[in-house]
C-alpha positions as CSV (number, residue, x, y, z in Angstrom):
1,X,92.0,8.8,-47.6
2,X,93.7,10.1,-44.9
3,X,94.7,14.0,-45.2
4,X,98.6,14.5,-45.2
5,X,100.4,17.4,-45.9
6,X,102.2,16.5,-49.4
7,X,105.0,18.5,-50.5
8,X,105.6,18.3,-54.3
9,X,109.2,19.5,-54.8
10,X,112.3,18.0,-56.8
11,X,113.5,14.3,-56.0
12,X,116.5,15.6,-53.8
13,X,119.8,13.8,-53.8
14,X,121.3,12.9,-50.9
15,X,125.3,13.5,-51.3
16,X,127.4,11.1,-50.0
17,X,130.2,13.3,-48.9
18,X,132.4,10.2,-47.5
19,X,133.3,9.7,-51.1
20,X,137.0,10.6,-51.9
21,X,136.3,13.9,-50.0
22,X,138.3,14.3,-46.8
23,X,138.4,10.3,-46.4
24,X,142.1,10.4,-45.5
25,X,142.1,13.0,-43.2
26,X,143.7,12.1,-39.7
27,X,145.3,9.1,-40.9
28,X,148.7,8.3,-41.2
29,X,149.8,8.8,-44.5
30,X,147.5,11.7,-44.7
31,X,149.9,13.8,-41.8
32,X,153.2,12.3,-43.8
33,X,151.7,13.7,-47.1
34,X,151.4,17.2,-45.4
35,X,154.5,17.1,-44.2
36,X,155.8,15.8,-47.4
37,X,154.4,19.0,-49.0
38,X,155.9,21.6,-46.8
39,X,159.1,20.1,-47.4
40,X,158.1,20.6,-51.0
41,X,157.0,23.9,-50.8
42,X,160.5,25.5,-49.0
43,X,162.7,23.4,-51.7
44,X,160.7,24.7,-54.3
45,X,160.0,28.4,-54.2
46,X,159.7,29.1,-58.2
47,X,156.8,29.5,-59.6
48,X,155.4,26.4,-62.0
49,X,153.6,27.5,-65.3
50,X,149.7,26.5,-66.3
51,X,151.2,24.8,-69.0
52,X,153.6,22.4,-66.7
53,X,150.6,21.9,-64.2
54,X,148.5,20.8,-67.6
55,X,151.3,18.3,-68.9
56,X,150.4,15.9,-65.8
57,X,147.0,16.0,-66.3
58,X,144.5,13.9,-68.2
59,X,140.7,15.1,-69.1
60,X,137.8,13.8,-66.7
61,X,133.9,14.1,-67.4
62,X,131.3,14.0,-65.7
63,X,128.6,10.2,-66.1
64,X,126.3,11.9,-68.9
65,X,129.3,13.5,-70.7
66,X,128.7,16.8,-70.2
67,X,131.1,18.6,-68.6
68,X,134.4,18.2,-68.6
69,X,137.3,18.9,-66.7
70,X,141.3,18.0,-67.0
71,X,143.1,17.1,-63.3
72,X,145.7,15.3,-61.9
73,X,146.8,12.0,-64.5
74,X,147.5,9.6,-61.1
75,X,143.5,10.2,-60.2
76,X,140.6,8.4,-60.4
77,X,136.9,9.2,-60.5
78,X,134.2,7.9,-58.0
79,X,131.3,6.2,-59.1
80,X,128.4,8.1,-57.4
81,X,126.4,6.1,-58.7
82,X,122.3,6.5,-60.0
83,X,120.9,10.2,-59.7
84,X,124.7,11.4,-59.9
85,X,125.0,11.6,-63.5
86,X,125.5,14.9,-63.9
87,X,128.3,15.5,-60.6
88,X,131.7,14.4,-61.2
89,X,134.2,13.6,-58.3
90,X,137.7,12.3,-58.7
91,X,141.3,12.4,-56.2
92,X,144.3,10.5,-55.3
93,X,144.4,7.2,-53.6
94,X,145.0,8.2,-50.3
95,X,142.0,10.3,-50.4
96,X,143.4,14.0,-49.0
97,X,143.0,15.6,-52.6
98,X,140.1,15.6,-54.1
99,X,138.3,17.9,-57.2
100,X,134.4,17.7,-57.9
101,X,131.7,19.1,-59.8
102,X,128.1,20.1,-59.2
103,X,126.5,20.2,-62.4
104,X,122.8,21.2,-62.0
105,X,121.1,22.0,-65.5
106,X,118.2,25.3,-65.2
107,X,114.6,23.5,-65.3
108,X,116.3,20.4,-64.2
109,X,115.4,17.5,-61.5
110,X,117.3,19.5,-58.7
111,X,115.6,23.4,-56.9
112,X,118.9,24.7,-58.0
113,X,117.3,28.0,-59.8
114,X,120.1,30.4,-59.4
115,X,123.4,31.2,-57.6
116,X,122.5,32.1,-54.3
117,X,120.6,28.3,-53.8
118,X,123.7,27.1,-55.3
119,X,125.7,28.5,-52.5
120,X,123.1,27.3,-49.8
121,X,123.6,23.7,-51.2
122,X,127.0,23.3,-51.6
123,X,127.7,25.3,-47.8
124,X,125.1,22.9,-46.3
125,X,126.9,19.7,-48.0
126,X,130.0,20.4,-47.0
127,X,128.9,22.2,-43.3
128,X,131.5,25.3,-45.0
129,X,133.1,27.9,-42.2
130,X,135.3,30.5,-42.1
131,X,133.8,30.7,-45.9
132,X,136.4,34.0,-47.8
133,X,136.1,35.6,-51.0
134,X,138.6,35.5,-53.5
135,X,139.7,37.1,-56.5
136,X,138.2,35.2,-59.4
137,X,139.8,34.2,-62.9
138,X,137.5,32.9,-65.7
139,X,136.2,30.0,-66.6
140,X,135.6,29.3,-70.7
141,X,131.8,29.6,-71.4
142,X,131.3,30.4,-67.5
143,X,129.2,33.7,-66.7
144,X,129.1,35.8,-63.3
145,X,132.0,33.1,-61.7
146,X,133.1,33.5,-58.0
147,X,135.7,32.6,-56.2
148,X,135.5,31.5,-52.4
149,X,137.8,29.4,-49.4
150,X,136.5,28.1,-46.5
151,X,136.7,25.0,-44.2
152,X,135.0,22.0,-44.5
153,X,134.2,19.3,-42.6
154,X,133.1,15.6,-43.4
155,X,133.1,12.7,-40.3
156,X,134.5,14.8,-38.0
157,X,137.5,15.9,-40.0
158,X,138.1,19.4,-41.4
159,X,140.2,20.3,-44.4
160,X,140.1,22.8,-47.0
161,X,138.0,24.0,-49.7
162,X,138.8,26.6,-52.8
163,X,135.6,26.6,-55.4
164,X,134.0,28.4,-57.8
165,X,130.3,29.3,-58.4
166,X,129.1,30.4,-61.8
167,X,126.7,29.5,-64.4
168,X,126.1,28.7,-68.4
169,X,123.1,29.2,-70.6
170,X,122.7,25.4,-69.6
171,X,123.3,25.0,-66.3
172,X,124.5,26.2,-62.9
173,X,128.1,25.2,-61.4
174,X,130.4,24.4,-58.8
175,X,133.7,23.2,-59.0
176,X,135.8,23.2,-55.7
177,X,139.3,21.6,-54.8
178,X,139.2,19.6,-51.1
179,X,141.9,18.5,-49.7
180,X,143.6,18.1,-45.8
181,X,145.5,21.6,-46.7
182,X,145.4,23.8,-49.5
183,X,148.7,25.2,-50.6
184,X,149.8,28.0,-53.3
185,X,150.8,25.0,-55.8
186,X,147.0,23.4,-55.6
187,X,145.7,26.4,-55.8
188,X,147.6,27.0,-59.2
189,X,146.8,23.7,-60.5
190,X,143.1,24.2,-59.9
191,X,143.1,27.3,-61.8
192,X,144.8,25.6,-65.0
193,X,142.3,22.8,-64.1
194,X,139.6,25.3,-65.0
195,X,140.9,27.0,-67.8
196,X,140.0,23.6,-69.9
197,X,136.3,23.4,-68.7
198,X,134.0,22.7,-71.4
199,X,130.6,21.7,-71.6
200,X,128.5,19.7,-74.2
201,X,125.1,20.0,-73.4
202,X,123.0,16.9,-74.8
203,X,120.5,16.8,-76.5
204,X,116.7,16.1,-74.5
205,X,114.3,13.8,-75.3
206,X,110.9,14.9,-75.1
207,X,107.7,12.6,-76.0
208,X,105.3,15.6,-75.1
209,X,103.1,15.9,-78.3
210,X,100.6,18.5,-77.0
211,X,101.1,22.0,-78.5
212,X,101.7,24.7,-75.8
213,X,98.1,26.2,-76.3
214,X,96.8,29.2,-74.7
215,X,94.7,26.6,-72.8
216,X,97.8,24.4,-72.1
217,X,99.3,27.5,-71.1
218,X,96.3,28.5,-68.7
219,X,96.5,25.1,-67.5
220,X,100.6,25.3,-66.7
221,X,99.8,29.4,-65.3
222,X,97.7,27.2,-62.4
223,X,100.7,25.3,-60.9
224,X,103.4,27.8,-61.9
225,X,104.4,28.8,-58.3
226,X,105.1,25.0,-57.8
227,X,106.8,24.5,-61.1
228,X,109.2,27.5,-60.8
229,X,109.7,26.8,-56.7
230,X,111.4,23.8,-58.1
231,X,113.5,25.2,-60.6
232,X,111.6,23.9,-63.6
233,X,110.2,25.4,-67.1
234,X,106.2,26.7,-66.4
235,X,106.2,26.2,-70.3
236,X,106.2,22.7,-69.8
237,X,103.3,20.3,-69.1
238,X,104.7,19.4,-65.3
239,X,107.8,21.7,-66.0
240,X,109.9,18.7,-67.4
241,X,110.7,17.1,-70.5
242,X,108.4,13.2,-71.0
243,X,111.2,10.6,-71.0
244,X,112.7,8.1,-69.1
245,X,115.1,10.2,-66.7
246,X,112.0,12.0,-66.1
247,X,109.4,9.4,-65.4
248,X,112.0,7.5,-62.7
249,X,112.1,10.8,-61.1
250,X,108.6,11.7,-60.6
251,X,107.7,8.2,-59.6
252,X,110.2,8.5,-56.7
253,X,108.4,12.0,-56.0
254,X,104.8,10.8,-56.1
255,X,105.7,8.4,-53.5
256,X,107.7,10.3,-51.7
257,X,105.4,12.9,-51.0
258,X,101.7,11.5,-52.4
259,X,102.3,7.6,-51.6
260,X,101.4,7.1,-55.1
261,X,102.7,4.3,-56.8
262,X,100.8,3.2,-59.7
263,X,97.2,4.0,-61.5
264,X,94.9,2.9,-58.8
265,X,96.9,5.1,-56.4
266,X,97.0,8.0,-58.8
267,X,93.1,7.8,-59.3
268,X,92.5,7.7,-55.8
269,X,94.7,10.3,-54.7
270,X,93.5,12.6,-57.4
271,X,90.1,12.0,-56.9
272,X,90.4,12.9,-52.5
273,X,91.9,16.0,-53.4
274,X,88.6,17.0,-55.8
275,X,86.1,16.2,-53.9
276,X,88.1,16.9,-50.1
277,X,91.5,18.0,-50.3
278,X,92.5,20.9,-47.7
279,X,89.7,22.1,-48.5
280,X,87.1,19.9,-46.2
281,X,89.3,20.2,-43.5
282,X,89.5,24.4,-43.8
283,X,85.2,24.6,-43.9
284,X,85.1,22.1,-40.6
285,X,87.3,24.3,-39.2
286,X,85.7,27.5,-40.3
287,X,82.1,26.0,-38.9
288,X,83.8,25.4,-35.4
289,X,84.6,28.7,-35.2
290,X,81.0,30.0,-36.3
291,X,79.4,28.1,-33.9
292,X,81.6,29.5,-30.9
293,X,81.1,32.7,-31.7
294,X,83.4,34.2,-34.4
295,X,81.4,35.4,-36.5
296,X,80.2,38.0,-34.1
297,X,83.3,39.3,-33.6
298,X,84.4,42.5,-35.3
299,X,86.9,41.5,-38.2
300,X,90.4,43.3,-36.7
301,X,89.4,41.1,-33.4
302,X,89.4,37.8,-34.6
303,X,92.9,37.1,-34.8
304,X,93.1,37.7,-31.2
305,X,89.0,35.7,-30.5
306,X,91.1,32.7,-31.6
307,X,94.3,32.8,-29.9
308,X,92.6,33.5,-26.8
309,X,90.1,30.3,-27.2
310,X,92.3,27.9,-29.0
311,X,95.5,26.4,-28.3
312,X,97.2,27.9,-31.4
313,X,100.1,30.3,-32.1
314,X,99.7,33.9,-32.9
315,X,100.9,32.9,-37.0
316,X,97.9,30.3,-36.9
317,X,95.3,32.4,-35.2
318,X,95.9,35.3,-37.8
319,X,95.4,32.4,-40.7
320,X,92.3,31.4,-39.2
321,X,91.0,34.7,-38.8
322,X,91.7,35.5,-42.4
323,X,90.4,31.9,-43.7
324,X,87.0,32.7,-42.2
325,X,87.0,35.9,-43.8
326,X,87.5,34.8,-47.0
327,X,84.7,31.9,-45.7
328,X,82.4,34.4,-45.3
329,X,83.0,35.6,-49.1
330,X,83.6,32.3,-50.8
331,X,81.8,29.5,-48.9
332,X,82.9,26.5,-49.5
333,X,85.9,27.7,-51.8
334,X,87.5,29.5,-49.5
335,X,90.3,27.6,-50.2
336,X,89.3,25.5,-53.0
337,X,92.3,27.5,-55.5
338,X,94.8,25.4,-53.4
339,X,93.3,22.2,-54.1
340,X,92.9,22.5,-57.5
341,X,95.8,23.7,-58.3
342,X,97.6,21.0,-56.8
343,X,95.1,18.5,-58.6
344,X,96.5,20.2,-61.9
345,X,100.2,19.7,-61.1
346,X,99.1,15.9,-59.9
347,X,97.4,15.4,-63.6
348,X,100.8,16.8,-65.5
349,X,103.3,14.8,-63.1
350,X,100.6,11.6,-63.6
351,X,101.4,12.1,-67.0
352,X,105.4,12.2,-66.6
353,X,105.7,9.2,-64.4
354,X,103.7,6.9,-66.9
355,X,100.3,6.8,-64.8
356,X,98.0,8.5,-67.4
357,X,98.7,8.7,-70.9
358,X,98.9,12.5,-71.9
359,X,95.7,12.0,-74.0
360,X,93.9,11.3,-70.2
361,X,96.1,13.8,-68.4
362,X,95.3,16.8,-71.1
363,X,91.3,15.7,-70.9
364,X,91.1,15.7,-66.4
365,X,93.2,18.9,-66.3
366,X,90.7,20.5,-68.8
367,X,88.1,19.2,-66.5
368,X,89.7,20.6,-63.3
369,X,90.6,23.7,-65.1
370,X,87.1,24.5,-66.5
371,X,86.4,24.5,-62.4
372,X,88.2,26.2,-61.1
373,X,87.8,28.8,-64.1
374,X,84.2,29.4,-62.9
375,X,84.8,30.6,-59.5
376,X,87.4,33.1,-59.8
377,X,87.7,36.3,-62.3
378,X,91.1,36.9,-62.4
379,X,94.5,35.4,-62.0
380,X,95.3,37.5,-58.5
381,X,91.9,36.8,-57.3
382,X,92.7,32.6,-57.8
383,X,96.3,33.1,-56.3
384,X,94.8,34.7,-53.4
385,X,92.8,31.6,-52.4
386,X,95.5,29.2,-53.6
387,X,98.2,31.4,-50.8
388,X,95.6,31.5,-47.8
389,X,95.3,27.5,-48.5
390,X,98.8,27.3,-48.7
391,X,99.1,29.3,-45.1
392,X,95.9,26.9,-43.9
393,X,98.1,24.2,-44.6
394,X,101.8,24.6,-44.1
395,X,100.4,27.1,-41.0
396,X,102.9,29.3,-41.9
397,X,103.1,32.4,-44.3
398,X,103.1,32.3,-47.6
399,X,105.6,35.3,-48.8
400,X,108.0,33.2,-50.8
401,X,105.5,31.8,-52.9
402,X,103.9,35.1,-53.5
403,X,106.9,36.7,-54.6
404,X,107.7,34.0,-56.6
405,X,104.5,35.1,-58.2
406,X,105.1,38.3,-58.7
407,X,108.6,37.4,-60.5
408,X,107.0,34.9,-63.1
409,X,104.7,37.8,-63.8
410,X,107.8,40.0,-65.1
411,X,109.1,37.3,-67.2
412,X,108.6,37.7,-71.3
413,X,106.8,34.6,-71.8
414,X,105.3,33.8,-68.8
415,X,101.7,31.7,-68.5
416,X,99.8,34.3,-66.5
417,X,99.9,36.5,-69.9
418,X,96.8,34.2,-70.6
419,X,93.5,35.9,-70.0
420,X,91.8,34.5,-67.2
421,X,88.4,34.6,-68.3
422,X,89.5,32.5,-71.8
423,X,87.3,29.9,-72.9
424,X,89.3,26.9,-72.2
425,X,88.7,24.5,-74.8
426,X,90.5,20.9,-76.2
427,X,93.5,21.7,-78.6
428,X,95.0,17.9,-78.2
């Protein structure tokens, strides 16, 4: 099988930002409508109440009906079609006003796992400048909400943007007003569009049987980095709920990123990265450099013994250097923590997208587990081998993932509470 480098990470939708946002800008009626509203605004300098703004307006939701939101009466909502379900947009007909929401539930298909990544998402979307902080009012049920304007800009035109970022127990959220110009008036009727938010969060089906077992658990602690990198719950066999929703998902991931699309694909797959993986690759490499000479080099040297003989950065040469350390220690496992614990997360995610029943996926990751087990003594002593494979791979640091790490290990809860050393054993 040929050797790729295979992200696993959260089927990302691509948002089409054509729809109903900023698709009128430049045209005609678009410049007569801004005119129109200036006009509007002299004529009109008293102030209108929440409660006139809320009589012309009619409740929208979102497709799974679970947020909900009440704007203009005169607008419609855009089908966004499949992936969408939990985003809402809706505007006028000429397309210069515009309200959506970004509904991304915690543990959920999207790496939305907390505010900050919220902001990167919704500033890259919308290419936001120019991006001021406002004074915030509440939202009902909303926690930690902020308040922000900026510019936007979609197909070459540029408009305005006032939105909100906060967050429930369920999920995270942002709800933002577009249009050509933002006025006092708009920015009044998005506030009393707010103040009716409510959320119903559904209920999720889950077909998992297996009981979370201190062997499950051990079994979860292996791929946790990967699990919580991608916003998902590390007390979950592949960090998401078995059902439907779920399975369409990780299909469209194992392709995506494993070109696996059915049993014999899964086996084979699964099977290259056991008895190969990263790791056959890393011990070539670490032989090459034995046999020119590395390993008479003093250990603080090395770095620079293969940036001077290879054609490699100064990142790459320092990964080397520390990959044949390690080689020196661990042989052909040098890396071997990598491999297997991407062979664990392939198992679980096997079992989500329909490949392996989770009688078979439960029996191969107590297999693979019960290796991997042997060779190590301690959870920081695995993680070790499983970030130097990670740098050997993506050939670049692995910091994030290591203090990703360290934060699951603060967590109440959290897989790495199981011993090491346990004695794994079937409890399915």
């Amino acid at each position: 099988m040929k050797r790729k480098k295979c992200k696993c990470y959260a089927f990302c939708l691509i948002l089409l930002l054509s729809i109903a946002m900023l698709q009128g800008c430049g045209d005609k009626s678009s410049e007569t409508n801004q005119n129109q509203t200036k006009q509007e605004e002299t004529k009109q300098k008293e102030t209108t109440t929440a409660e006139d703004l809320l009589a012309d307006m009619k409740e929208f939701s979102n497709a799974d009906k679970s947020a909900f939101i009440h704007l203009n009466n005169k607008w419609t909502a855009d089908d966004l079609g499949a992936g969408a379900e939990s985003f809402l947009s809706a505007g006028n007909s000429t397309g210069n006003e515009s309200v959506y929401i970004f509904q991304f539930p915690k543990g959920g298909m999207f790496n939305i796992t907390s505010i900050d990544s919220l902001k990167t998402f919704v500033e890259t979307s919308f290419s936001m400048s120019e991006i001021k902080e406002e004074t915030a009012f509440e939202v009902p049920g909303m926690s930690d909400v902020e308040l922000v304007s900026a510019k936007v800009t979609s197909q070459g035109h540029t408009g305005d943007v006032y939105l909100i970022y906060g967050e429930t127990d369920y999920a995270y959220y942002s709800i933002g007003y577009i249009s050509t110009k933002i006025n006092d008036k708009m920015k009044r009727s998005f506030e009393a569009s707010c103040s009716t938010f409510r959320e119903e969060v559904p209920e999720v089906e889950d077909r998992t049987t297996v009981e979370l077992t201190d062997t499950v658990r051990w079994f979860n602690a292996a791929y946790a980095i990967l699990t919580s990198a991608n916003g998902w719950d590390y007390n979950r066999i592949g960090g998401l709920p078995a059902n439907d929703s779920t399975m369409a998902i990780v299909q469209a991931m194992l392709q995506q990123s494993w070109d696996v699309t059915d049993r014999a694909t899964a086996d084979e797959t699964l099977e290259w990265i056991l008895k190969e993986g990263h790791s056959a690759d890393c011990i070539d490499n670490m032989k090459y450099l034995e046999q020119n000479g590395i390993k008479e080099v003093a250990e603080d040297k090395r770095a620079a013994f293969v940036l001077e003989n290879f054609d490699v950065t100064e990142e790459v040469a320092q990964i080397m250097a520390n990959c044949y350390a390690k080689y020196e220690q661990y042989g052909e496992n040098v890396i071997v923590a990598w491999d297997y614990s991407r062979a664990l997360s392939l198992a679980a995610f096997y079992y989500l997208a329909g490949y392996y029943t989770e009688q078979e996926a439960m029996d191969k990751s107590l297999e693979i587990a019960t290796k991997l087990q042997s060779i190590y003594e301690s959870w920081d002593e695995m993680m070790e081998g499983y970030f130097l494979g990670y740098e050997y791979w993506a050939e670049e640091s692995s910091e994030e993932r290591r203090a990703i790490y360290e934060d699951i290990k603060k967590k109440e809860g959290n897989p790495y509470q199981v011993d090491y050393k346990i004695t794994l054993e079937k409890t399915w």
